[in-house]
C-alpha angles and dihedrals in degrees: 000000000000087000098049090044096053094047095046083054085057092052094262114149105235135191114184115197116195115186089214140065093269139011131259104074105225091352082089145111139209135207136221135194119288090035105295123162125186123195109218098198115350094115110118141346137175122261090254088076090073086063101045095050088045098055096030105032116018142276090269099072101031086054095058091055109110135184119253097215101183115070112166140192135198133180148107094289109053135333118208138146118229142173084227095219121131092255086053092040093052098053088041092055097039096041101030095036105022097232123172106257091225083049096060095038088056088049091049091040096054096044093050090051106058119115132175093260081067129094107297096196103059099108116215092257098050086055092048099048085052088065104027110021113177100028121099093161081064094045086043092057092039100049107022087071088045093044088051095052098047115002095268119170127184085252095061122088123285093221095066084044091045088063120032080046087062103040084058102044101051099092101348133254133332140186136192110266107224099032127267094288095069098038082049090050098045080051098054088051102047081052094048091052088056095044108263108173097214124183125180134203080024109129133203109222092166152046111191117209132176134167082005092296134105124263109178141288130273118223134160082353095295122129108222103182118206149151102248139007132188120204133208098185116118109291093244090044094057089043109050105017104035104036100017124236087259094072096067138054122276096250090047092055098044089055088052101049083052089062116114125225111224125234123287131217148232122207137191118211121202128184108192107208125272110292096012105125132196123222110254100198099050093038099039119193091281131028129191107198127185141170103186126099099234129021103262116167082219094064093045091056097038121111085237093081109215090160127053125167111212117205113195130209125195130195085255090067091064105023124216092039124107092201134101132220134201122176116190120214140201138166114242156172126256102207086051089074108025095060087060121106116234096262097048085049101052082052095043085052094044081051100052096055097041089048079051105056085041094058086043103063096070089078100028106051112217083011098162095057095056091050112093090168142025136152142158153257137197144161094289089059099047089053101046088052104041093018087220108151118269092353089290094190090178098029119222134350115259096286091076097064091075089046086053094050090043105059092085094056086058106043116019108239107029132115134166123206098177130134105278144124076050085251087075102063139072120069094289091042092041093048085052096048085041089053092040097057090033079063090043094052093049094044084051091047093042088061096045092057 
């Protein structure tokens, strides 16, 4: 959406397909019956998002971004409440854990540093034990908040954790004040208003190319010839599915089957009923929750869930309702859920939101009788609504981000601004891809006038 808003700024004619009712991917919402709303993902973004949605979208929507000043963690090594912002961190390292403070300020300063000219094999945990060796309650502060934002894991590269760490930890954590319906509804109309031709439940089922350059897109079997499309579609996906792996090279295609999808993810959505309110200062906006003894990326992604994430939403997130909100989140595998037969699944599911609200209950007293709805979510889910594979809910590890970049150089006219390379998901890291190939595709427009 960021990319066809800013083209159609430039004077770009733009037509935006979105295979679903409405558009934003996993930026979306759903409704239930007696005026329930659940937010699927709109749970927490860096500052730099206010920026962003101020120069590339308008003064509306980056007004209504607030600070979530109440991050908490619980679990057998430690329970604290924190603004997670560098100033707070750094008190928190240096008094709870009794870490040197040049110590944590190396450790800030690095991370903020890295940059994509920097060694690129160097794994996260290899960077944390370098500043704090020996101390897996400080790595397990430092990662589980990170892991839960964009699938990150201590074998991945520093350099993906470096910045997205700092990115979050400049100035803490935001949301959008109103719910995602009303940020994706202030963006359709900025792109309307800029004439944005947008379609949904329009489907792209194809990406022509021909001499390696791009032809047009298929959709609803209908031919739409132009000069340039970029997809969001899952990389794979784009790759294999919608060009077709004959139109590029075989070592491109080799890097590109060597491409990993990222985790998925599986969430519980709970409404508590009209007037029940949750205790905002026991609760807190986030709330990072586990029951295992040490921080292992296997534990995080198991079906026996150990680790939630809570987001909490207040009437004061969408003003002028009475209800609460909480959506319960985990890491997960895809495979996990998708090899189970119906029936296994329906009980899998029924599990997942009684061990919940199970689980739940430790930080709302009497909490199932103030529940009137809660259902679930899981891989399958988040495949069948965004068709990413495998319910990729933060696309590819970090070598996809070169196969991103790299489309255009194999066939003229293609782009992809998908979540990949891990630094380029989540809403602040989806709204600049979405800028950076928005610039690519004018520069490659401009050139073809």
């Amino acid at each position: 959406m960021t990319a066809a808003n800013t083209l159609a700024r430039s004077g770009h004619s733009v037509l935006l397909l979105e295979q679903h009712s409405k558009p934003g991917g996993l930026a979306t919402w759903f409704r239930r019956p007696d005026g329930r709303i659940f937010d699927v993902s709109l749970h927490g973004f860096p500052v730099g998002m206010i920026k962003s949605c101020r120069r590339y979208w308008n003064a509306e929507i980056a007004d209504s971004i607030v600070q979530l000043k109440h991050i908490r963690f619980d679990n057998p090594m430690f329970s604290l409440v924190t603004t997670f912002d560098r100033a707070d961190f750094t008190r928190v390292l240096t008094e709870r854990f009794g870490v040197p403070a040049e110590t944590v300020n190396g450790f800030f300063d690095a991370a903020r540093n890295m940059n994509f000219f920097d060694d690129q094999t160097t794994t996260t945990g290899q960077f944390l034990e370098k500043y704090f060796p020996g101390r897996p309650d400080v790595v397990r502060l430092l990662m589980e908040p990170i892991t839960y934002a964009n699938g990150s894991t201590l074998e991945d590269p520093a350099l993906s954790y470096g910045i997205v760490f700092s990115n979050f930890i400049s100035k803490g954590v935001y949301t959008f004040q109103g719910g995602t319906d009303r940020l994706i509804a202030l963006m359709r109309d900025d792109m309307l208003k800029h004439g944005v031709d947008i379609r949904t439940s329009c489907k792209a089922d194809k990406i022509h190319a021909s001499g390696r350059s791009v032809q047009g897109v298929s959709a609803g079997g209908r031919m739409i010839k132009c000069r340039s499309v970029i997809s969001n579609a899952n990389l794979p996906g784009t790759i294999f599915n919608l060009v077709g792996q004959e139109n590029f090279d075989a070592d491109f295609i080799k890097q590109a089957r060597a491409v990993r999808l990222n985790n998925s993810s599986t969430q519980v959505y709970i409404a508590l009923k009209p007037g029940e309110m949750i205790d905002e200062e026991t609760c807190g906006d986030l709330l990072f929750s586990s029951t295992a003894a040490e921080f292992r990326t296997d534990l995080l992604l198991g079906r026996n869930i150990t680790s939630r994430t809570y987001s909490f939403y207040y009437p004061k997130t969408r003003p002028g309702t009475d209800r609460c909100y909480v959506v319960a989140s985990t890491n997960a595998n895809y495979r996990d859920w998708a090899d189970l037969n119906p029936e296994d699944y329906r009980t899998g599911k029924s599990e997942l939101i009684e061990n919940t609200l199970d689980a739940l209950g430790k930080y709302v007293p009497d909490l199932r009788s103030k529940v009137d709805h809660a259902e679930a979510a899981t891989p399958l889910t988040f495949e069948r609504y965004t068709l990413h594979l495998a319910g990729a809910s933060f696309g590819t590890k970090f070598e996809g981000l070169a196969v991103s970049r790299g489309l255009p150089e194999h066939i003229a006219g293609l782009y992809h601004a998908g979540s990949v390379g891990i630094i380029m998901s989540g809403w602040l890291g989806a709204v600049n891809y979405g800028v950076i190939v928005a610039n690519d595709v004018d520069a490659f427009l401009m050139k073809k006038r």
